[in-house]
N, C-alpha and C positions, 0 to 999 in steps of 0.2 A: 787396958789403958792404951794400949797402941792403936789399937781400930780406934778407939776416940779421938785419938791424935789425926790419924786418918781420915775419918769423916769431916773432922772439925777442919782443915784443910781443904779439902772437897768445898764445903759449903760456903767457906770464904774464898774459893777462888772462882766460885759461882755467883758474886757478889762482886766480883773486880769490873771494871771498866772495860766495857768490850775495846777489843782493839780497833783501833783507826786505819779505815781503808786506806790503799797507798797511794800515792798521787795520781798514778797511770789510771787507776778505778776510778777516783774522782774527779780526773780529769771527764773521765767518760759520763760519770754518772751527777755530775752540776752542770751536765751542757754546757760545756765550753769549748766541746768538740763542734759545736752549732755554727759558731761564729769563728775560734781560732782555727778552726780544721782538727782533721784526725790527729795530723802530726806534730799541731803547732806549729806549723812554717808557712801552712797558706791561708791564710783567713778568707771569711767572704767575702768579705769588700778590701778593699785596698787602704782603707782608712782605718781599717781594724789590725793592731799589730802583730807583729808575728812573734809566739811566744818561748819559741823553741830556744836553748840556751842562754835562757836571761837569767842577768845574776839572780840568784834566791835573794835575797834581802832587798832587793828595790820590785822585786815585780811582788812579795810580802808585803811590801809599804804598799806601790800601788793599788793592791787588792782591799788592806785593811781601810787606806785611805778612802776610797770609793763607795765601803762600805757604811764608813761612819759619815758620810757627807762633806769629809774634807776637803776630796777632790770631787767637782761637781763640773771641769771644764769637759772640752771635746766632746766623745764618746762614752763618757762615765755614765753620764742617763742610762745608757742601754745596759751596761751591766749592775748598775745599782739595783736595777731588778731581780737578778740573779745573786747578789752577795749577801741580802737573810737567808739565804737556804746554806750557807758555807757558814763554820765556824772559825772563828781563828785559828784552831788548832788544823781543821781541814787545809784552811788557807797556808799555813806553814808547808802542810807538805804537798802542797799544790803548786808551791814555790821550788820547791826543793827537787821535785819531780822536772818541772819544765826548764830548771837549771842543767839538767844533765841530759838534756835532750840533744844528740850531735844532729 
């Protein structure tokens, strides 16, 4: 009975939701290093903002907002291309990461 407990264990935690890369990974791996820079402080263009230390909860909104087409002024076009490949939950901690950026 105990190895079935065991096993049974096993195969449902082989069944769990893999875990979610951490922001600094997603930062790098949804190109965002493309346009905000490596470190988020210096973007490419001047017009593009710098993302290093922004509160989590409003660069979250901005992101989400962008994504669903709420926000469609300035600069939004160019990342609206990029925000299907990010999920909300990525977006969270994509937030959360460029919040604690010194």
């Amino acid at each position: 009975m105990k190895y079935g407990l065991i096993i049974s264990a096993v195969a449902a935690a082989s069944f769990a939701a893999p875990a979610l890369a951490d922001g600094k990974a997603l930062y790098m791996e949804k190109t965002c290093i493309a346009c905000h820079g490596k470190d988020a402080k210096k973007p490419l263009t001047p017009e593009y903002p710098k993302l290093a230390g922004q509160n989590a909860k409003y660069a979250e909104k901005q992101m989400l907002d962008i994504k669903s087409g709420a926000r469609a002024n300035g600069n939004a076009a160019a990342m609206k291309g990029v925000m299907h490949l990010v999920s909300d939950a990525e977006i969270k901690e994509l937030a959360k990461y460029l919040s604690e950026i010194k």
